[in-house]
matplotlib code that plots the C-alpha trace (Angstrom):
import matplotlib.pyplot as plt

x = [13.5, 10.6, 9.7, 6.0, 7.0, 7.8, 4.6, 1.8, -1.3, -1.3, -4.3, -3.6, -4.7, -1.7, 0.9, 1.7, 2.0, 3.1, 5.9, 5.0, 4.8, 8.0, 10.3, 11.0, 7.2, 6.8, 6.3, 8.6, 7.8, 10.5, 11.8, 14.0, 15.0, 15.8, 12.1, 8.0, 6.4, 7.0, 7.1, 5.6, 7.1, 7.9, 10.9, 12.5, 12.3, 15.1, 17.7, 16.2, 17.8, 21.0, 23.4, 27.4, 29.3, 27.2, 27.9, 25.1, 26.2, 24.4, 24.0, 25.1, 24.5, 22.2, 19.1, 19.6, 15.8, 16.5, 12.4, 11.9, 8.5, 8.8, 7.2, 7.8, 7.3, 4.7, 2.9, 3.0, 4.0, 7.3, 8.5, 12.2, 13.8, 17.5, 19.6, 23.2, 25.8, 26.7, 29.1, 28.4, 24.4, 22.5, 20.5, 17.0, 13.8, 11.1, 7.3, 5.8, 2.9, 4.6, 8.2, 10.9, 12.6, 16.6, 17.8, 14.6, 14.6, 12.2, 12.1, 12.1, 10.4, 9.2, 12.2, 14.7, 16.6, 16.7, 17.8, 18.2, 16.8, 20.1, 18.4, 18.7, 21.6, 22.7, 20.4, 17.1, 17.3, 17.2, 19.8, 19.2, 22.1, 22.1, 23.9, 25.6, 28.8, 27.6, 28.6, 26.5, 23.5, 23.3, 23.5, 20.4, 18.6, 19.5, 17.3, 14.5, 14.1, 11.6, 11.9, 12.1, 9.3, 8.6, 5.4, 3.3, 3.8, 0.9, 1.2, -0.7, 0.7, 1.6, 0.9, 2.4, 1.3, 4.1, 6.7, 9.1, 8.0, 9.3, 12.4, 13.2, 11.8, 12.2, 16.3, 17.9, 19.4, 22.9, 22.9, 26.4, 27.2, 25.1, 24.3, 21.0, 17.8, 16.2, 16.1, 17.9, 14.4, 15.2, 17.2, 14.7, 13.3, 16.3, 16.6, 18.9, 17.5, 17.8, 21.5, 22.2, 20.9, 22.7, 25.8, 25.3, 24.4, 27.9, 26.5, 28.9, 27.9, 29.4, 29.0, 29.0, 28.2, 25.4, 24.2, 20.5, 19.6, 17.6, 19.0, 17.2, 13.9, 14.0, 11.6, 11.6, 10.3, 11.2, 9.9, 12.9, 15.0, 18.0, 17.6, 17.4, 20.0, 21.0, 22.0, 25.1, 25.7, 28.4, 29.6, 32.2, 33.4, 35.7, 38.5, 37.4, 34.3, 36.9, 38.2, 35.1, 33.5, 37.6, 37.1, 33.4, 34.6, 37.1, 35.4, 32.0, 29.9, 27.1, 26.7, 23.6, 23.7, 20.6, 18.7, 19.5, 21.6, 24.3, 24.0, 25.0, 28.0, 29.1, 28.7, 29.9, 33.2, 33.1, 33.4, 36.3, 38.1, 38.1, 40.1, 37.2, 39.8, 38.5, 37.2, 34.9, 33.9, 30.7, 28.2, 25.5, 25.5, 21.7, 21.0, 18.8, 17.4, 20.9, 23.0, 25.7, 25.6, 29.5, 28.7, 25.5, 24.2, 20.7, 19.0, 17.0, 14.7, 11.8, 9.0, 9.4, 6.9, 6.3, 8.5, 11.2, 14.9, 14.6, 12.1, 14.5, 17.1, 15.3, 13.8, 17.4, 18.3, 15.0, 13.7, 11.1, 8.0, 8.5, 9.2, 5.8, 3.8, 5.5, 3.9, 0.6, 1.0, 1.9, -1.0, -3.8, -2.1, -2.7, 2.0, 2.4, 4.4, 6.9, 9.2, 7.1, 6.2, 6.9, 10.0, 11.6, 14.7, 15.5, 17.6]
y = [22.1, 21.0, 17.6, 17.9, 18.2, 14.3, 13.3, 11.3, 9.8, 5.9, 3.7, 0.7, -1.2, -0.6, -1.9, -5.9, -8.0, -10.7, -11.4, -12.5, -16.1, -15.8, -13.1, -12.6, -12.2, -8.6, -6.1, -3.8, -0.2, 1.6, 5.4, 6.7, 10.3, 11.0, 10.1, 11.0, 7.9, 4.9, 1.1, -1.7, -4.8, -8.3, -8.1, -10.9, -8.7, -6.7, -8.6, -6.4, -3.3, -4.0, -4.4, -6.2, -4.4, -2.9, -3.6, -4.5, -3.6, -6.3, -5.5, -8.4, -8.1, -10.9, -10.2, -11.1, -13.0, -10.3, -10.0, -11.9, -12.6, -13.5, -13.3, -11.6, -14.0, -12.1, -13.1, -9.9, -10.1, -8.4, -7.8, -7.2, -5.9, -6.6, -3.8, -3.9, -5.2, -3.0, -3.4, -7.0, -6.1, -5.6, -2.6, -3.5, -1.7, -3.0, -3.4, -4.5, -3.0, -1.4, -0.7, -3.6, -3.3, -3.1, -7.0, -8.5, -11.6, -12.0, -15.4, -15.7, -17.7, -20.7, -20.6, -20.5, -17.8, -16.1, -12.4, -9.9, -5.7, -3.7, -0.1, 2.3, 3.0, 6.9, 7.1, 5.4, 1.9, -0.4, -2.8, -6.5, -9.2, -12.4, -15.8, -16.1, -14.6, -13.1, -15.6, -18.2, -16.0, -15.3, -18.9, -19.1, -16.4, -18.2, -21.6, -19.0, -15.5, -13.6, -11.8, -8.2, -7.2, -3.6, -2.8, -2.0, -6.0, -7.0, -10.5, -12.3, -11.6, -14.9, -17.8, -17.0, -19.1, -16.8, -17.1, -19.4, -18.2, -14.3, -15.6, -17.2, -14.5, -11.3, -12.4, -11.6, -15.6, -13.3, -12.3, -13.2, -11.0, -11.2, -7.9, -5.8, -5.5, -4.8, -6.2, -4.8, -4.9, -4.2, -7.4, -9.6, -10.1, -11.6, -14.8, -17.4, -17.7, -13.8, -14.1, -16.8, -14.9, -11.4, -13.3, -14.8, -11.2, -10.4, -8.1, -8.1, -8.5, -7.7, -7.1, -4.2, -4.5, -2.4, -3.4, -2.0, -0.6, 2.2, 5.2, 3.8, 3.6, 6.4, 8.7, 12.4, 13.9, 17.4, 20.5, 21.0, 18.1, 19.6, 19.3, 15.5, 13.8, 10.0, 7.2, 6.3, 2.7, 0.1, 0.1, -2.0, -1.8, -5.1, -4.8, -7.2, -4.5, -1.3, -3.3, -4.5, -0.5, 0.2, -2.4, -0.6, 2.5, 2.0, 0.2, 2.4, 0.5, 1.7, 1.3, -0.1, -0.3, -2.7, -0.6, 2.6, 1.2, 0.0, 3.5, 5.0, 2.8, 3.9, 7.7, 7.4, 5.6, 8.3, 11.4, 9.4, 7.8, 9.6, 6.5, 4.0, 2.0, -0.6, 0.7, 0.6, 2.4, 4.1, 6.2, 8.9, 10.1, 11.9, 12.4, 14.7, 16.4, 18.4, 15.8, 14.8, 11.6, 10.3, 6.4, 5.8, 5.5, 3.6, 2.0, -0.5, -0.1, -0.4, 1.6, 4.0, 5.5, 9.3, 11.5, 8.9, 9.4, 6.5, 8.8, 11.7, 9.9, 8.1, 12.0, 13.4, 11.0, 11.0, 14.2, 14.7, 15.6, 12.6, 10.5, 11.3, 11.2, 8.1, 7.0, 8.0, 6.4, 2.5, 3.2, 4.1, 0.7, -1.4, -2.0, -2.9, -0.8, -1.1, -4.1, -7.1, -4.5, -4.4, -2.9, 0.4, 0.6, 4.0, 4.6]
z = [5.3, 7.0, 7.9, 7.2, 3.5, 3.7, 4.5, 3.0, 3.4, 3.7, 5.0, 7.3, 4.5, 2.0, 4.8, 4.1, 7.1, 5.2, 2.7, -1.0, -1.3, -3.2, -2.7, -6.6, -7.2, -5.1, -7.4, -8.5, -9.6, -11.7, -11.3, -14.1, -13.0, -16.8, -17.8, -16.4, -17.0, -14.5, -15.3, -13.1, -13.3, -10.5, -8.8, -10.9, -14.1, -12.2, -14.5, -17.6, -15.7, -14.9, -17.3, -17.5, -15.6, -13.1, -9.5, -6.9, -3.3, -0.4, 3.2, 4.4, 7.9, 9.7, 11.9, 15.2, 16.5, 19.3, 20.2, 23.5, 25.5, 29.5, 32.8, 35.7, 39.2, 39.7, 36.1, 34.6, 30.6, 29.6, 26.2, 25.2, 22.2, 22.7, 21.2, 21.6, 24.4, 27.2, 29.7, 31.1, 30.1, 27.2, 26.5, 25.9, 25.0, 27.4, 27.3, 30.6, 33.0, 35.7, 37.1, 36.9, 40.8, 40.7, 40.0, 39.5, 37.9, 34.1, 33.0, 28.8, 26.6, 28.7, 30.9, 27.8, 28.8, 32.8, 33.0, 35.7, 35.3, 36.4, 35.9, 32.8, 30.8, 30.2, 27.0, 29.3, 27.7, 30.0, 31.0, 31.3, 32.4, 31.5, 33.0, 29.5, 27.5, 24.7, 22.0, 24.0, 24.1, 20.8, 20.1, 22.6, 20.6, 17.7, 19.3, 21.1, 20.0, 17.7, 14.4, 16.1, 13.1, 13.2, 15.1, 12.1, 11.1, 13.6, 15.2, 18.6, 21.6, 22.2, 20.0, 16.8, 14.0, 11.5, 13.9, 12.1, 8.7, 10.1, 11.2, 7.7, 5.3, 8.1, 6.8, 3.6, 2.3, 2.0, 5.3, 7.2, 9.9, 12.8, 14.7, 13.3, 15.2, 12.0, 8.5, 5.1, 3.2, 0.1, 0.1, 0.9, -2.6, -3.8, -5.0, -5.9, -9.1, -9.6, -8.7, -10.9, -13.8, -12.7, -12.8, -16.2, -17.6, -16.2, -13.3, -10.3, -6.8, -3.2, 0.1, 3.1, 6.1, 8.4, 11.7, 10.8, 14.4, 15.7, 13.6, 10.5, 12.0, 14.6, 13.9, 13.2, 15.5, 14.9, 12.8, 11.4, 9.3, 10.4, 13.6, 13.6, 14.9, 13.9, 15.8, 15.1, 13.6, 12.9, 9.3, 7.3, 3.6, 3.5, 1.1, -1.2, -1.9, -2.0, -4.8, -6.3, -6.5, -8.3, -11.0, -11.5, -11.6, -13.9, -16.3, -16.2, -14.5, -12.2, -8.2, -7.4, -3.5, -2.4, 0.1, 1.8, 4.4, 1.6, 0.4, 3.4, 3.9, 0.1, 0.8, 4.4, 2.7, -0.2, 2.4, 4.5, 1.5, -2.0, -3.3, -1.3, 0.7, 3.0, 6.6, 9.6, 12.3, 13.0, 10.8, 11.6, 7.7, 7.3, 3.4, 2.9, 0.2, -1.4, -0.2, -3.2, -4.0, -4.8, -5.7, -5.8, -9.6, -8.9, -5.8, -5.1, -2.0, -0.6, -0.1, 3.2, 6.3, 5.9, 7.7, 8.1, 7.6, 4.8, 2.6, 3.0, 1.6, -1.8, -2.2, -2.0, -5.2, -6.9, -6.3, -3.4, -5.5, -7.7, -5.2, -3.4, -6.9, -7.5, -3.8, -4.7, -8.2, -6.1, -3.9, -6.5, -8.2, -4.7, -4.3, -1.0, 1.5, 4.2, 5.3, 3.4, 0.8, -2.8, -4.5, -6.5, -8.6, -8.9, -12.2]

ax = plt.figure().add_subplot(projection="3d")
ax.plot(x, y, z, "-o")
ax.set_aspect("equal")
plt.show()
């Protein structure tokens, strides 16, 4: 399968750089695999879908404001994207003009945060070490740090007039469980005025967790799909949701996981687990066109890049041709694309 058969046209134009006013009022285009024709509704008309019974699945991991902006003593700028602890370090991707010298000190926002370049880890990230254990420097991004937006949300270098508005809505209001470099997007149009009527329609609701990091978003870079290979990242199905997808199960409701990192918790869990019981570890799952879905009934998601992992997978449930003509269909309609972007409930 080649990759190029995932790709589409899309202008600048059609990718939001900012979120709806109100989260419920992106749109929301609707895919029914049994039917041609697709509906175009707001997000809050989602309630008209799902029925008592059915079970939403929320990635409820948090966005860490990882995205830091410093100096080097001798002035030049330095970007850092934190990714993930390492050792007594943190790997870090790094803008900056030049070469960082071994143990050079970058002062951080203002002088909010001092840390010192210790080289490269094995994969080439590099490693930054900081005066703080990690539970007090997460605290300190929590006070400091930037939204780590994707670099097709554009914002000024350095005076960001968006800055607290992309840490509040750049967050789904479920998220718990600090640890992703990137945000669950399809989450980020609920509500809790959607919730409230879900639950009074009698539709379920619980929680997964996916650290969202760089094997969502890294990019395919090969001819080939198959030869792509995923970064691995942390999963957990807690057992109060191993229970929750039973009780669905048994009483015929649909899974509706909320994005396509819930759904590769669910099918990660489903290959380990035939009965679902609670785990955690580590997932590299790749769905791909083929790829036999085991509980995943509907989705709701986003809107994805071409060639991305995340297209492959909506195009494995939906079907890639009418996933793409359903692409062209939202752009000749002016939806919105990408992280800020409007919605699809594939059913």
């Amino acid at each position: 399968m080649l990759t190029e058969a995932f790709d589409y046209d899309l202008p600048r134009s059609f990718i939001a750089q900012h979120p709806a006013e109100r989260r419920d009022e992106s749109r929301l285009l609707v895919l029914r695999r049994d039917a041609e024709d697709l509906e175009h509704r707001r997000f809050r008309d989602i309630v008209d879908y799902l029925h008592a019974g059915d079970l939403l699945v929320l990635n409820d991991t948090k966005v860490i404001p990882a995205r830091l902006i410093g100096h080097r003593a001798t002035g030049g700028r330095v970007e850092a994207l934190l990714i993930a602890p390492e050792g007594d370090a943190w790997r870090a991707m790094l803008k900056c003009r030049g070469h960082l010298r071994p143990d050079e000190e970058v002062t951080l926002e203002d002088g909010a945060l001092t840390c010192r370049y210790r080289g490269r880890a094995p994969n080439g990230q590099a490693l930054l070490a900081f005066d703080l254990p990690e539970h007090d420097l997460l605290a300190a991004l929590e006070r400091t740090g930037r939204a780590p937006l994707p670099p097709y949300i554009k914002r000024p270098r350095d005076h960001d007039p968006d800055r607290e508005t992309d840490l509040r809505r750049y967050q789904t209001i479920y998220a718990e469980q600090p640890g992703a470099i990137a945000a669950p997007t399809a989450g980020l149009h609920f509500t809790p005025e959607v919730f409230a009527q879900l639950h009074d329609k009698g539709v379920r609701q619980t929680t997964v967790t996916l650290h969202v990091g760089l094997g969502t978003f890294k990019p395919v870079t090969v001819d080939d799909v198959a030869d792509h290979v995923m970064h691995a990242e942390y999963y957990a199905l807690p057992e109060a949701a191993a229970q929750a997808i039973a009780a669905a199960r048994a009483e015929g409701g649909r899974i509706v996981p909320v994005g396509t990192t819930a759904t590769r918790v669910l099918e990660t869990i489903a290959r380990q687990s035939p009965d679902s019981s609670p785990a955690s570890g580590w997932t590299d799952l790749f769905i791909t066109p083929g790829f036999a879905f085991q509980l995943t009934d509907a989705l709701i998601t986003n809107f994805h890049l071409p060639r991305s992992t995340l297209l492959m997978l909506v195009s494995a449930l939906a079907g890639r041709e009418r996933i793409l003509a359903a692409y062209e269909e939202a752009k000749r309609l002016g939806y919105r694309f990408y992280s800020y972007g409007d919605a699809m409930l594939i059913l």
